[in-house]
N, C-alpha and C positions, 0 to 999 in steps of 0.2 A: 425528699430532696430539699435541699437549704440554701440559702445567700449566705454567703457572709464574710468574712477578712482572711483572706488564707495567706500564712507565712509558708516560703516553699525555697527550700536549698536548689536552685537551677543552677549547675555549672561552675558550681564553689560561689556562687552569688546569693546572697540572703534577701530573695527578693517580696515584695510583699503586693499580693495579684488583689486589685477592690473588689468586690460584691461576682467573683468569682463563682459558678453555679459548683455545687459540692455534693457530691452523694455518695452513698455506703456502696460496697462493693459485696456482692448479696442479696439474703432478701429484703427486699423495697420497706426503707424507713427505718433499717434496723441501726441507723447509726444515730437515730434519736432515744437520748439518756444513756450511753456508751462512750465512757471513758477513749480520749484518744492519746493517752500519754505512750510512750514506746518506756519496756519496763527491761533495765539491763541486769544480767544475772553474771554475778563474782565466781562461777559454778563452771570450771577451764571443758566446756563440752563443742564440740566441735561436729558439724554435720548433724544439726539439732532438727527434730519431726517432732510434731506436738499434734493429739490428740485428746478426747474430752473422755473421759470416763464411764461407766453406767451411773456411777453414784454424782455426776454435775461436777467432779473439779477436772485438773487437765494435767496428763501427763506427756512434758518430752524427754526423748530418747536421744542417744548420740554415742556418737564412735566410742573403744575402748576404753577406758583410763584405767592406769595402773596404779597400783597398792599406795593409799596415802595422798593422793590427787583431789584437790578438792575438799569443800568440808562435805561430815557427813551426819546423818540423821536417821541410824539405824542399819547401816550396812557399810560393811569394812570390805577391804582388801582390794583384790583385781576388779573391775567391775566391766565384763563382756559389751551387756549394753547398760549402761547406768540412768535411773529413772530420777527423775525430779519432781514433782506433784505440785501444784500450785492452782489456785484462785478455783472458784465455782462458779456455775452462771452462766451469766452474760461478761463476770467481771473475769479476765481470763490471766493477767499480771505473766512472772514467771518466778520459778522457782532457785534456789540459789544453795543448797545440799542434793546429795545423794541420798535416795529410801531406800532402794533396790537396786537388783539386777536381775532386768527384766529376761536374761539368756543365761542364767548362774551355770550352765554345764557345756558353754560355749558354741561354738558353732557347729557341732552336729560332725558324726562319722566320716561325712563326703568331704571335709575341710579341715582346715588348723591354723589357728592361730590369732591376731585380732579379728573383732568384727566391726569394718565399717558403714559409718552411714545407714543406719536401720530406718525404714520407712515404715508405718505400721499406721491401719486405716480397720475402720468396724463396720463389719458385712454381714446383718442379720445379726445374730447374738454371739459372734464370735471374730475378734481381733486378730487381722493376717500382719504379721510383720514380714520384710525382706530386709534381706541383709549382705552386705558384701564379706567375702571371707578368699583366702588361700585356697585351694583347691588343694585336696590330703597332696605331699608327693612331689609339688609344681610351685612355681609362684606365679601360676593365672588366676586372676581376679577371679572369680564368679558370684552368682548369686545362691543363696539362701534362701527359704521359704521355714516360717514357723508360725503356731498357731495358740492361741490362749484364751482362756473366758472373761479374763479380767486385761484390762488397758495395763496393771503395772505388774504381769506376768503373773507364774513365771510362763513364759513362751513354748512349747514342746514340740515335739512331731519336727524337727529341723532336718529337711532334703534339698538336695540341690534343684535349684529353681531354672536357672540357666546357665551354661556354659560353653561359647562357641568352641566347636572343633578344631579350629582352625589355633587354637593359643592366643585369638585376641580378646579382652576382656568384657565382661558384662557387668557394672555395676552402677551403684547410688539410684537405687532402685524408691518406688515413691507412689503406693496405689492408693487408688480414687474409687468411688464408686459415683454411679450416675444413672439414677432407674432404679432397673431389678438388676443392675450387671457391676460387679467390678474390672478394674482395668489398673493396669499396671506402667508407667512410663518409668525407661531408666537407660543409664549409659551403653550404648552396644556398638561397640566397636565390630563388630561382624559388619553392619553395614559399610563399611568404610575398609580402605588400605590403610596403613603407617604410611605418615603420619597424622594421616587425620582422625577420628572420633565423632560421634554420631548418637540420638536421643530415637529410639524407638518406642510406640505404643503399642500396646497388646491387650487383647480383652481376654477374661480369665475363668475358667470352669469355678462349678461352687465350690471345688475343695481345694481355690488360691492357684492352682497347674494353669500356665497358658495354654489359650488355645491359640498356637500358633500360625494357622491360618488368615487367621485378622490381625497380624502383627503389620504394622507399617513404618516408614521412616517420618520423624519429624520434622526434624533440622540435623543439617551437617556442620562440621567446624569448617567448610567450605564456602556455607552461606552466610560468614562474618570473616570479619577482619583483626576485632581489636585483642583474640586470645592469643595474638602472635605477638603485640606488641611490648619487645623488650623484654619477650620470654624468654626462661633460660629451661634448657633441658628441648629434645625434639619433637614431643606431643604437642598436638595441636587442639590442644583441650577444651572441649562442652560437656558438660556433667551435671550432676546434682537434677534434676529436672523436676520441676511439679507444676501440675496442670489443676487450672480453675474455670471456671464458667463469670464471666460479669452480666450484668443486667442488661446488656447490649445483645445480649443470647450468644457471643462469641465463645467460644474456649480460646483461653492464653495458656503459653508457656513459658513459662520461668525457667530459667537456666543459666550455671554461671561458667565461667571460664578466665584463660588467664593462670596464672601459677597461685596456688592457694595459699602459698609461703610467702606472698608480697603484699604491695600496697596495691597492688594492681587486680587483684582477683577482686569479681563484679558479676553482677547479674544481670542478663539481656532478658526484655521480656518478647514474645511471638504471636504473633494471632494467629488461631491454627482452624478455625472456621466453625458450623455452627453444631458441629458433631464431635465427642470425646473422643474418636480414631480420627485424625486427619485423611481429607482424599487427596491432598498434595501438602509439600512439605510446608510448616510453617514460615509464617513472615514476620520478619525482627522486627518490631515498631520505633518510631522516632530516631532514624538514620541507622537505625541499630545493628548494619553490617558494619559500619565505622567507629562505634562508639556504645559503650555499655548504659544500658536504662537505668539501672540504680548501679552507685559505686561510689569511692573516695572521692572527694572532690578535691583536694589537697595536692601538696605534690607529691609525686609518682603517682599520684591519680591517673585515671586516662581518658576524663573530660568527660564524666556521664551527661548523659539526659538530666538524669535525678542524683541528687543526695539522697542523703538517711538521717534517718532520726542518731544525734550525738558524733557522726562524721566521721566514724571510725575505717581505717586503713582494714581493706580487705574483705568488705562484705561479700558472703557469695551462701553456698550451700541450704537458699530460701524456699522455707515448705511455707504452702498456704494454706490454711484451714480455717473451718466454720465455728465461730460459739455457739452457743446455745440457742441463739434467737436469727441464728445465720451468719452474722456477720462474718465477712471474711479479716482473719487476721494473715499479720507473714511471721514465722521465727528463722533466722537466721545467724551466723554469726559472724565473728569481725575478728583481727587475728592484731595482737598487742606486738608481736618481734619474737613471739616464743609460743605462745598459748591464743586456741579460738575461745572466745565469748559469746555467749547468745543471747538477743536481744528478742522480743517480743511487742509488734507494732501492729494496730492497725489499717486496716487496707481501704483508703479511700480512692476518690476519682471527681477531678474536676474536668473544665472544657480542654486540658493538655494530657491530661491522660492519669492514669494511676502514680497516687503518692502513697506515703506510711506517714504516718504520725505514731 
């Protein structure tokens, strides 16, 4: 833990807080000799998950791209879920080509078609990805499950992971481990009627299957406000979800909402208590049923808590992850009028609560 001058986008305001108490978000100290610059990649990937390799560098993943999308660096054509590779260490940057594709035979028997938002987390010696896809047949959302030895695939064994009955969707799926256990949070509209949308957790057998019995709700598009504001279309959208542990022994929840296609998509964050399954639903922090925790500050903004590192329209889709020495980082991306970008920051915490640099 540090003193010292901290520059902080509040509210479209570029304000500067004095001898502010500052600390890593992680393990204790880890944000001494740790780069805090936020690293943007020219690489159009959208719904970007970053994890760290066996061999120390770091690969993230994200939605489809199609033939010619992007530069590249060893791999052509359609790319399912396309990989990026970047920095080693503690030093963790971001990548800005294409090496692979981490799902080169696509999303598996039970589905068709893009795969979005892939989430993918290392549990013992072996890397679970989820993934959203078409259900063969339908255009219900559902999830995926695949499995690989290496962080930059390829991914195999791809089964349907979840798929409510009912035709409402389950996706942007995003697991954690914590212990001896992993755990899975992601979009589950089963919890929920139309028009609303809903973030479940679920703890998961060793071979990535829920075990559905410990599945809980976290937050509903019920318990905010701002993903309606000057939405277009009738979903009442919370999505994307990834959950962290801070040094407060809390679990948060990240989660963005809002229409992805605007200046308005943002990410809320939730304290959800001192266990990775909530026993009740999470709680938005910093007025966070009114107003998004990180987002545009700008206009068509919708007046966050925080800014972001570069102030780009449209933040949302933010996984958090560990370097090497712990530190929590966020990747996220930000959406230009055409194409998402994913950016690579930092996760700190002063006496007002978590910032990125």
């Amino acid at each position: 833990m540090r003193k010292w001058m901290t520059r902080l986008l509040v509210a479209g305001v570029l304000a500067t807080t004095a001898t502010a108490t500052v600390t890593a978000v992680g393990t204790a100290g880890a944000a001494d000799g740790v780069s805090t610059a936020a690293a943007e990649s020219t690489f159009p990937l959208a719904d970007p998950d970053t994890v760290q390799a066996k061999d120390g560098s770091y690969v993230t993943y994200g939605t489809t791209v199609g033939a010619g999308v992007g530069d590249r660096c060893g791999v052509t054509g359609k790319l399912f879920v396309p990989v990026l590779v970047h920095g080693s260490g503690n030093t963790v940057g971001v990548g800005t080509c294409a090496s692979a594709d981490a799902l080169p035979n696509g999303p598996g028997s039970w589905a068709e078609g893009n795969v979005w938002a892939p989430g993918v987390v290392r549990f013992g010696d072996t890397y679970f990805m989820y993934y959203t896809a078409s259900k063969r047949g339908s255009g219900q959302k559902c999830l995926g499950r695949a499995v690989s030895g290496s962080a930059r695939g390829p991914f195999t064994n791809p089964v349907e992971w979840a798929c409510p009955g009912n035709g409402r969707w389950a996706i942007d799926a995003n697991p954690f481990v914590s212990g001896s256990s992993m755990y899975v949070a992601y979009r589950d509209d089963a919890i929920t009627s139309y028009p609303e949308t809903g973030i479940s957790i679920v703890r998961t057998h060793a071979n990535g299957m829920a075990d559905w019995d410990t599945r809980r709700d976290a937050l509903k598009s019920t318990d905010i406000g701002w993903e309606t504001i000057r939405m277009s279309g009738g979903t009442h959208v919370i999505e994307n979800p990834s959950m962290f542990k801070s040094a407060d022994g809390y679990w948060y929840l990240a989660y963005s909402g809002n229409n992805w296609d605007s200046a308005r998509y943002a990410t809320g964050i939730a304290r959800c208590g001192t266990g990775p399954i909530p026993s009740t639903r999470c709680t938005p922090r910093q007025n966070g049923a009114e107003r998004p925790y990180f987002g545009y500050t700008g206009t068509g903004g919708l007046n966050p808590y925080r800014g972001l590192p570069g102030n780009h329209p449209g933040p949302g889709g933010m996984d958090f992850f560990q370097a090497a020495n712990g530190q929590y980082h966020a990747v996220y991306h930000w959406w230009n009028g055409t194409r998402r970008f994913p950016i690579v920051a930092v996760v700190l915490r002063n006496d007002g609560g978590f910032y990125l640099s």
